[in-house]
Structures are given as structure tokens and as C-alpha cells.
C-alpha positions in Angstrom: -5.3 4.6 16.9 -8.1 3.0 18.6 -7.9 0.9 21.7 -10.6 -1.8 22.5 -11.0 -4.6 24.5 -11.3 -8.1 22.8 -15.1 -8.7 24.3 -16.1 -5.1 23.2 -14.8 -6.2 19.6 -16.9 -9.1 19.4 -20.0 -7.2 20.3 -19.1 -4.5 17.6 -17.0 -6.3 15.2 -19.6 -4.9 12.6 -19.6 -1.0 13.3 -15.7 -1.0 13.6 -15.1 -2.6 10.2 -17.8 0.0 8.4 -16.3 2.5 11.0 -12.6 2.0 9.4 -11.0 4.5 7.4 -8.0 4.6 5.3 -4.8 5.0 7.2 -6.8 3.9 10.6 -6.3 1.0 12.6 -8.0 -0.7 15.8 -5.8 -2.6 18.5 -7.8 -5.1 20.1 -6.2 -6.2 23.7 -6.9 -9.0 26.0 -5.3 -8.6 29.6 -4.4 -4.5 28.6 -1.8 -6.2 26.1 -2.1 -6.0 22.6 -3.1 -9.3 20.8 -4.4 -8.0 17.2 -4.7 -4.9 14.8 -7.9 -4.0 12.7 -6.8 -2.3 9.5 -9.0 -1.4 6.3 -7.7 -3.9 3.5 -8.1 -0.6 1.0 -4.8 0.6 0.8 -4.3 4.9 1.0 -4.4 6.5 -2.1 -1.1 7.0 -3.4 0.2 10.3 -4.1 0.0 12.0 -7.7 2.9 11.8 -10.2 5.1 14.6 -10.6 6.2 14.8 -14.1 9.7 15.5 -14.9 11.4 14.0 -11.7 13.6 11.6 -13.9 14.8 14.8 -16.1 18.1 14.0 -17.3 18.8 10.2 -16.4 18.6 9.2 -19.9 22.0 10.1 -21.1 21.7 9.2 -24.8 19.0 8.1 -27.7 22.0 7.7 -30.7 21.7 3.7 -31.2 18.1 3.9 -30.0 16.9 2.1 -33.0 19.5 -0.5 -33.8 18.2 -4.1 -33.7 19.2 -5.9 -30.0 22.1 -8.6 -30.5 19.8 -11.0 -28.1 16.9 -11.1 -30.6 19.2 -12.0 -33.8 17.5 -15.4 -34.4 13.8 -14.0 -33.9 14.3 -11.6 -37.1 
């Protein structure tokens, strides 16, 4: 995490943003207290699936073809 001042941010607003990577953030203080955060609007890349982590939650597939009651009238 980066620290700047806010009069620093205003002369280098442009290189912080194109500066900015995924994950990274810029506090901007006025006074040594924080008053904003510069964050990338790309979220992080989210992780890869892992197949096979919902392995045995579906308990049975016997009435996986009967018609639903709620669609009766549609049919």
C-alpha cells in the first residue's frame, strides 16, 4: 500500500492510475490522515475451478425426469 499526499496526487493523478495494479491501492491523505483510496476498477482474476469439489451432494437422479407439478398448466 502506497501513501501520498493529496497535492502530490493531483500533480500525478495520471502516472498512479496507469501505475495501478490488480490487488494495489493508493491512500491519499490530507493533514497525515487518510481521506481516500485509489484502487484499479479491474477486479483480481479469480482463481481456477477445481472440478469435483461438489462430489457427492447430489443424493439421487430416480424422478429426474418426471414432469414438475408447478408447470402442469404450461403442458
Amino acid at each position: 500500500m502506497t501513501t501520498i499526499t493529496i497535492e502530490e496526487a493531483k500533480d500525478r493523478l495520471s502516472e498512479l492510475i496507469h501505475r495501478l495494479n490488480p490487488g494495489e491501492e493508493v491512500v491519499i491523505t490530507e493533514d497525515d490522515r487518510p481521506v481516500a483510496r485509489l484502487v484499479p476498477a479491474v477486479p483480481p482474476a479469480r482463481k481456477a475451478r477445481k472440478f469435483g469439489t461438489l462430489k457427492g451432494t447430489v443424493l439421487s437422479m430416480d424422478r429426474f425426469d418426471d414432469p414438475l407439478e408447478d408447470f402442469e398448466d404450461y403442458m
